[in-house]
PyMOL CGO cylinders between C-alpha atoms (Angstrom):
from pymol import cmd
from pymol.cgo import CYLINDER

trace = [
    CYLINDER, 0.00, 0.00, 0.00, 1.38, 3.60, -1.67, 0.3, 1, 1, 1, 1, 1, 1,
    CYLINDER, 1.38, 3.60, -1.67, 1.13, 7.07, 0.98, 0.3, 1, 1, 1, 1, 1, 1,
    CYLINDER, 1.13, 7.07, 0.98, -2.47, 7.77, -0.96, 0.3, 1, 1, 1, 1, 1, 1,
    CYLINDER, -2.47, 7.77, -0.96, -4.11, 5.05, -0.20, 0.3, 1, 1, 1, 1, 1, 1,
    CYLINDER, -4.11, 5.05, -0.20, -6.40, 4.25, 2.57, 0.3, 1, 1, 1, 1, 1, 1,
    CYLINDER, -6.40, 4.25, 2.57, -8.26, 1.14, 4.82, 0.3, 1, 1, 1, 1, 1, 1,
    CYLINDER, -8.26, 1.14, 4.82, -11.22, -0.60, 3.32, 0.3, 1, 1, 1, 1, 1, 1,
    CYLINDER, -11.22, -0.60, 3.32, -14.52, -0.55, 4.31, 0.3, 1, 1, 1, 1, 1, 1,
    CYLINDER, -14.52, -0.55, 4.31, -14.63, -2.25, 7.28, 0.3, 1, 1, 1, 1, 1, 1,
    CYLINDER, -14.63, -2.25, 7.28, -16.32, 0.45, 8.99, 0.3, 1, 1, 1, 1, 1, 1,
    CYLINDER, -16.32, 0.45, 8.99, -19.33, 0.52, 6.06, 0.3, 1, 1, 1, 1, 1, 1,
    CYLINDER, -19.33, 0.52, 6.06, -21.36, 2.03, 8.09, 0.3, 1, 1, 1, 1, 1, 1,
    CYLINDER, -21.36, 2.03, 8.09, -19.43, 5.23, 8.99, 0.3, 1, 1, 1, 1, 1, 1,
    CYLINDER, -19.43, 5.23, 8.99, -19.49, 6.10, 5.33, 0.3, 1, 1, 1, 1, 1, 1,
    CYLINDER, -19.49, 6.10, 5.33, -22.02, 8.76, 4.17, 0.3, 1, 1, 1, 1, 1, 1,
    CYLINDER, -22.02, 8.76, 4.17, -22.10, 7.16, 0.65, 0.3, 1, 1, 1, 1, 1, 1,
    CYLINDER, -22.10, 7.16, 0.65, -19.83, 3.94, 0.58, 0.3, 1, 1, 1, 1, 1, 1,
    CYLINDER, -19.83, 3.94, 0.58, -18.22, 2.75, -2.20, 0.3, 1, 1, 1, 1, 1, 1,
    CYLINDER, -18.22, 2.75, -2.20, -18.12, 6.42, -3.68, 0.3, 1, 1, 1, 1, 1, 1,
    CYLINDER, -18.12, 6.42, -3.68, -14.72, 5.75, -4.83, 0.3, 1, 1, 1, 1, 1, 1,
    CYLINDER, -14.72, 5.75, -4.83, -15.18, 2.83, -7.50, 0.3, 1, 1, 1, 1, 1, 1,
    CYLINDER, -15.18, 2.83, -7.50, -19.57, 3.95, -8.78, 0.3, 1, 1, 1, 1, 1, 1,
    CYLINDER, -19.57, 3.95, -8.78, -21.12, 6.65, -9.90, 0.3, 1, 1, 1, 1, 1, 1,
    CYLINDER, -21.12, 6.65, -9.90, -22.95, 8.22, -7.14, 0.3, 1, 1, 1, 1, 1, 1,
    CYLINDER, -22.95, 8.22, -7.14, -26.94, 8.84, -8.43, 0.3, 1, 1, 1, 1, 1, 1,
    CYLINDER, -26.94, 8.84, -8.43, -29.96, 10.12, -7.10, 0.3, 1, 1, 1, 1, 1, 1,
    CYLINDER, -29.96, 10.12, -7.10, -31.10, 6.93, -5.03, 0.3, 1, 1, 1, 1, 1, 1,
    CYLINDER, -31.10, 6.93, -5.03, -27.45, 7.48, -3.20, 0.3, 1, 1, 1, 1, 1, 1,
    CYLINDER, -27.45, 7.48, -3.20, -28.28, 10.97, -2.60, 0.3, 1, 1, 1, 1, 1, 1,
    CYLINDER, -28.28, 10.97, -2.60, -32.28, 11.73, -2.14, 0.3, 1, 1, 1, 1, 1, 1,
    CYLINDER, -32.28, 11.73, -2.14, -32.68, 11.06, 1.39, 0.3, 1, 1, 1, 1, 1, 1,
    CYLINDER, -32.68, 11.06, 1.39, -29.61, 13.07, 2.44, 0.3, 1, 1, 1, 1, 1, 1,
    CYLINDER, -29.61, 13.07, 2.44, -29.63, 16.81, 4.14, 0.3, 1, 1, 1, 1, 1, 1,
    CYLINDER, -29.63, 16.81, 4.14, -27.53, 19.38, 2.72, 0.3, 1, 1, 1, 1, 1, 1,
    CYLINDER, -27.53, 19.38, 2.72, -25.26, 18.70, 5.42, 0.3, 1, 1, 1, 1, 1, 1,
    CYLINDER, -25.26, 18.70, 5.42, -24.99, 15.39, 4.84, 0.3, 1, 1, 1, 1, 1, 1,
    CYLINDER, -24.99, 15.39, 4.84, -24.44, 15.96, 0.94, 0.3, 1, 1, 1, 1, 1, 1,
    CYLINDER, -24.44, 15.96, 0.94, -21.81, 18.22, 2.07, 0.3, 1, 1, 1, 1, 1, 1,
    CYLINDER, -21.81, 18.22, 2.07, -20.14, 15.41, 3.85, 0.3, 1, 1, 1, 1, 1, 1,
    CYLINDER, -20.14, 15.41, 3.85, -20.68, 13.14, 1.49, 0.3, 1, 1, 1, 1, 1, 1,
    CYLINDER, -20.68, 13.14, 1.49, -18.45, 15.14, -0.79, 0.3, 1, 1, 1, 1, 1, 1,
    CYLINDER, -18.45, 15.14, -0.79, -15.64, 15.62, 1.36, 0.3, 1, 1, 1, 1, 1, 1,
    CYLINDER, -15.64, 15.62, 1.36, -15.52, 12.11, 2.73, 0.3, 1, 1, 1, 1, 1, 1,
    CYLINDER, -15.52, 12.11, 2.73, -14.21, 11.78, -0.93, 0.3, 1, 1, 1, 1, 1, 1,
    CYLINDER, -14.21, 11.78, -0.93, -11.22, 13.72, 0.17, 0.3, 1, 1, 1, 1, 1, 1,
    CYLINDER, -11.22, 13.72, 0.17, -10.61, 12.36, 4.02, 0.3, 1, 1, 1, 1, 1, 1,
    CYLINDER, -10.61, 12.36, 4.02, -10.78, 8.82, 2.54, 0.3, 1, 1, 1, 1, 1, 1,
    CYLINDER, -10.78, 8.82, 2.54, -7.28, 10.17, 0.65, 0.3, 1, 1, 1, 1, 1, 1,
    CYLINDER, -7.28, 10.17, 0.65, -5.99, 11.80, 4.08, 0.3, 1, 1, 1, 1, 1, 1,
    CYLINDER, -5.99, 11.80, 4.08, -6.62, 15.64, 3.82, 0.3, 1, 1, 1, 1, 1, 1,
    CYLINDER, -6.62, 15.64, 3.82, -6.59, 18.08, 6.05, 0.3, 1, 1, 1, 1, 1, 1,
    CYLINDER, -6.59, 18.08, 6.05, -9.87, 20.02, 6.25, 0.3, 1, 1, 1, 1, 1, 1,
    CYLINDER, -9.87, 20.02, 6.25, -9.86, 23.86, 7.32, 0.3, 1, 1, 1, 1, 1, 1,
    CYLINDER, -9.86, 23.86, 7.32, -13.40, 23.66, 8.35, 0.3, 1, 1, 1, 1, 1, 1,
    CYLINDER, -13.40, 23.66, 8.35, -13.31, 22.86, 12.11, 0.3, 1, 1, 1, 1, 1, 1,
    CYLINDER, -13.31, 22.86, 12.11, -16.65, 20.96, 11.96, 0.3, 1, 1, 1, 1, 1, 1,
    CYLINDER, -16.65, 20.96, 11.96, -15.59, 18.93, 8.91, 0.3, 1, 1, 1, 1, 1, 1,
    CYLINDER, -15.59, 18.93, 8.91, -12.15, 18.15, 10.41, 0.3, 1, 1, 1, 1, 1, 1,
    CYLINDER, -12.15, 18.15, 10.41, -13.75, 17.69, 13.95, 0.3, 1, 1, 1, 1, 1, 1,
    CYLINDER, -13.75, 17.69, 13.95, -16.31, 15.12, 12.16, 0.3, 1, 1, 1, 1, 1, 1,
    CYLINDER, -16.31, 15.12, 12.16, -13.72, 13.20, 10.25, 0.3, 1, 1, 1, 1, 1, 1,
    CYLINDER, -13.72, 13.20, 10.25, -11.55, 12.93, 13.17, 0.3, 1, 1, 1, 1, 1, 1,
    CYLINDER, -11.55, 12.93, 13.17, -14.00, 10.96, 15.00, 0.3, 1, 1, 1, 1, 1, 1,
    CYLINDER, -14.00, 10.96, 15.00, -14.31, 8.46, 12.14, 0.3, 1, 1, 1, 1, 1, 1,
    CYLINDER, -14.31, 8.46, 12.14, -12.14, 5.63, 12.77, 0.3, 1, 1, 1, 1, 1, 1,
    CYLINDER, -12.14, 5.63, 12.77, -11.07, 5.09, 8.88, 0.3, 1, 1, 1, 1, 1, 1,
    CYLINDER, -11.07, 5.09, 8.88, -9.69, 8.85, 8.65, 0.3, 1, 1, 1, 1, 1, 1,
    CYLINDER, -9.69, 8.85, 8.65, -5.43, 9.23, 9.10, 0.3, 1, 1, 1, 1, 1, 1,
    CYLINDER, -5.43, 9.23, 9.10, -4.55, 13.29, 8.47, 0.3, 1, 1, 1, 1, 1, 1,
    CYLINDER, -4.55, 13.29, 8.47, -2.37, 13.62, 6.26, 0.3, 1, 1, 1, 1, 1, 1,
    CYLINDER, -2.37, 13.62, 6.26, -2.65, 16.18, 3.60, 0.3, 1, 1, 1, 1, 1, 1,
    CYLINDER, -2.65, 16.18, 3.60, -2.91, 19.79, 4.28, 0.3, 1, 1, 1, 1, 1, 1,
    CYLINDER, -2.91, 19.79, 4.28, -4.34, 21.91, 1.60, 0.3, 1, 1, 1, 1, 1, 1,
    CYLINDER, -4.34, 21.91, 1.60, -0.78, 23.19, 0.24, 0.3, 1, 1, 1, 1, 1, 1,
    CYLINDER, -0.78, 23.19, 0.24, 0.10, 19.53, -0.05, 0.3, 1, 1, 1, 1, 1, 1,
    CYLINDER, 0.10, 19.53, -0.05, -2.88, 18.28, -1.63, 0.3, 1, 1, 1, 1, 1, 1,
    CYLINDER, -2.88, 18.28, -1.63, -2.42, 16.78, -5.09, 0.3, 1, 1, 1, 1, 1, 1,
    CYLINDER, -2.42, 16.78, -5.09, -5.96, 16.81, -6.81, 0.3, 1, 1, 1, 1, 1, 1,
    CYLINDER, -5.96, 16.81, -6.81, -4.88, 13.98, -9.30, 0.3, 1, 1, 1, 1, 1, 1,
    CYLINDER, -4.88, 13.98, -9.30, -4.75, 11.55, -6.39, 0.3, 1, 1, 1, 1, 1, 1,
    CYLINDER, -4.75, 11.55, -6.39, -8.61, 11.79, -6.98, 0.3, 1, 1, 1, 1, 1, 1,
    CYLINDER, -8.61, 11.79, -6.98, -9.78, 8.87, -9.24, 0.3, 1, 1, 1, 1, 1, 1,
    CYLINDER, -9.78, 8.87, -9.24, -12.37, 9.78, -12.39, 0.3, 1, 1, 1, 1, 1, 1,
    CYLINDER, -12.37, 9.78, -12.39, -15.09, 8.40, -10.58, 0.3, 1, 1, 1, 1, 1, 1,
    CYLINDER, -15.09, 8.40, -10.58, -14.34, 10.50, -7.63, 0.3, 1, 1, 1, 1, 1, 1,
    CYLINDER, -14.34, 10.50, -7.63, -14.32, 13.37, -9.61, 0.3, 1, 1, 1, 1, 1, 1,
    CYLINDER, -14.32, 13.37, -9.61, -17.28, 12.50, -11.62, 0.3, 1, 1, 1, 1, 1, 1,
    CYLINDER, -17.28, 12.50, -11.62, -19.36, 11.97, -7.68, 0.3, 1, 1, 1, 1, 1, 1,
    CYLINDER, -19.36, 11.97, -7.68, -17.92, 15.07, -6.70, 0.3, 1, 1, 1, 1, 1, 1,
    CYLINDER, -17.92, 15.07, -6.70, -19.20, 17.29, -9.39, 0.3, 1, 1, 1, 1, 1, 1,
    CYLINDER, -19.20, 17.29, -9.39, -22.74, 15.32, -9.04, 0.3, 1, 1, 1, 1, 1, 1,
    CYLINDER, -22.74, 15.32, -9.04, -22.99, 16.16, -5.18, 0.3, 1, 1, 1, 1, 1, 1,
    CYLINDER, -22.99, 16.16, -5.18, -21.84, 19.81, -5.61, 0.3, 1, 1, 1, 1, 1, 1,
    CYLINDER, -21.84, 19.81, -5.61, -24.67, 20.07, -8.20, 0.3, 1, 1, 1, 1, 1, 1,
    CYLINDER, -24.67, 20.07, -8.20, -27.45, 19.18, -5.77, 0.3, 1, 1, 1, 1, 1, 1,
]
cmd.load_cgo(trace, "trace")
C-alpha cells in the first residue's frame, strides 16, 4: 500500500455514501440526504485520501471516524490523487 491510499470498508457504516470511490454516485445514493450530509458526502471523498480540512466541523467530524489518518494539508494536496469516478461523484454532489 502507496502514501495515498487508505483502509477498506470495514467500517461501512461510517461512510455517508460507501463505495463512492469505485460507482457513480446517483440520485437513489443521494435523495434522502440533508444538505449537510451531501456536504459530507463530498468531502468524505477527500478524508478517505488523508486531507486536512480547514473547516473545524468537517475536520472535527472526520476525526471521530475511525477510517480517517490526516495527512494532507491543503498546500500539499495533489488533486490527481482523486480517481475519475471520484471526480465524476464530486461534481454530481456539488450540483445538488
Amino acid at each position: 500500500m502507496d502514501e495515498n491510499d487508505y483502509s477498506g470498508y470495514e467500517n461501512y457504516e461510517e461512510y455517508m455514501i460507501p463505495n463512492s470511490d469505485i460507482y457513480l454516485v446517483n440520485d437513489a445514493d443521494t435523495r434522502y440526504l440533508s444538505a449537510e450530509e451531501l456536504r459530507i458526502a463530498r468531502n468524505e471523498i477527500y478524508a478517505r485520501h488523508g486531507y486536512i480540512f480547514k473547516d473545524p466541523a468537517l475536520n472535527e467530524y472526520f476525526l471521530q471516524q475511525s477510517w480517517y489518518v490526516p495527512r494532507y494539508t491543503i498546500n500539499e494536496w495533489n488533486e490527481n490523487w482523486l480517481n475519475e469516478t471520484e471526480k465524476a461523484n464530486v461534481q454530481f454532489i456539488k450540483k445538488i
